[in-house]
Structure formats: C-alpha cells, structure tokens
C-alpha positions in Angstrom: -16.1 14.8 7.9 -18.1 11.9 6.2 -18.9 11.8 2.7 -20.8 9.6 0.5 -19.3 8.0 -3.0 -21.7 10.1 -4.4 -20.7 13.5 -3.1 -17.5 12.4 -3.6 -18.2 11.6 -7.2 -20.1 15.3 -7.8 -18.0 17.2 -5.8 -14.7 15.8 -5.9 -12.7 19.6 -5.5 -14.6 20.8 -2.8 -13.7 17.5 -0.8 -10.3 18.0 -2.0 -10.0 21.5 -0.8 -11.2 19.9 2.9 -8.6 17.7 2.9 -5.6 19.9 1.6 -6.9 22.3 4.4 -6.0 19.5 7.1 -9.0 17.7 7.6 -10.1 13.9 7.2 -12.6 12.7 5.2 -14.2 9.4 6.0 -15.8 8.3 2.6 -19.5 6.6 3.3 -21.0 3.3 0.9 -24.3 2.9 2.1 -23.7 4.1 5.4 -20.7 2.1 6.4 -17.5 3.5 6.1 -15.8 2.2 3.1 -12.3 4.7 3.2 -9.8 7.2 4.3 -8.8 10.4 2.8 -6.1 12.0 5.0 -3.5 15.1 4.0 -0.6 13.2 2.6 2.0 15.1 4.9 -0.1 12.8 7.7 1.1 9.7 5.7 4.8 10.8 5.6 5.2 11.3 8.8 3.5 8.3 9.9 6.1 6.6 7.5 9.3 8.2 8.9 8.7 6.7 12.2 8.1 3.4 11.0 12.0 2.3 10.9 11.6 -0.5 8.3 8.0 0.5 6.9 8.4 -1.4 3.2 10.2 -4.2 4.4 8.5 -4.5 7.5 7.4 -8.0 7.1 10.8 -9.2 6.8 12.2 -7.8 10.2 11.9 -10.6 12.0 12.8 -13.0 9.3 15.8 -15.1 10.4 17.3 -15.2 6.9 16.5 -11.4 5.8 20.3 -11.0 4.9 19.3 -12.7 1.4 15.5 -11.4 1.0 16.3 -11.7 -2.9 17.7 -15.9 -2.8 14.6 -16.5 -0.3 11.8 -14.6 -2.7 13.3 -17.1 -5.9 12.8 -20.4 -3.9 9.5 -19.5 -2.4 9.1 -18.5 -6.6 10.4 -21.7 -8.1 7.4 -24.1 -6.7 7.9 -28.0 -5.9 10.5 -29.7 -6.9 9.5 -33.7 -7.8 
C-alpha cells in the first residue's frame, strides 16, 4: 500500500492498523518513494538470520579480536 506524508500525517492510526495487520506500507514524497513501514516481527526475523547483524562490518576485519584497541587508534587522529 502507498501512502503520502500527508496521509500519513492525518491518519497516522489507520495506517498503523494496516501495518499491525501484516501489511507494508510504502510512504510517498511527491510521488517518489521516500520509506518503508513493515510489521516489526518482519524486522526480527530478518535479524536472527543475519549471524553477525550489528557487527557485521567487522566480519571480515583481520584484527576484529580487539574491535575496542582498533576503534581508539582510528579515534586518536595523527600523530606529528
């Protein structure tokens, strides 16, 4: 279902209703779709099969033993 910012704005139960009922809403800026509005049982699920999903950018990081040591010296800038 696509709804503008507008209807979004007026109506904001009646969109929320559609969406605990299982459907997704597409919200609409001018025509172009701007967001997303999924059921959040969707978003859990897509996150239990993601095996490392908040740390997924460090996965294939050589040195992800230490992320803590790595984040300080990226941190600490240039050293002169």
């Amino acid at each position: 279902m696509n709804v503008s910012t507008k209807e979004l704005r007026i109506q904001p139960g009646r969109i929320i209703d559609q969406v605990v009922n299982g459907e997704e809403i597409t919200v609409t800026f001018r025509g172009k779709a701007l967001a997303k509005i999924i059921p959040i049982s969707e978003v859990e699920s897509d996150l239990a099969e993601q095996e490392n999903s908040i740390f997924g950018m460090w996965s294939s990081h050589d040195q992800n033993e230490n992320v803590d040591a790595l984040v300080r010296e990226m941190r600490q800038g240039r050293q002169f």
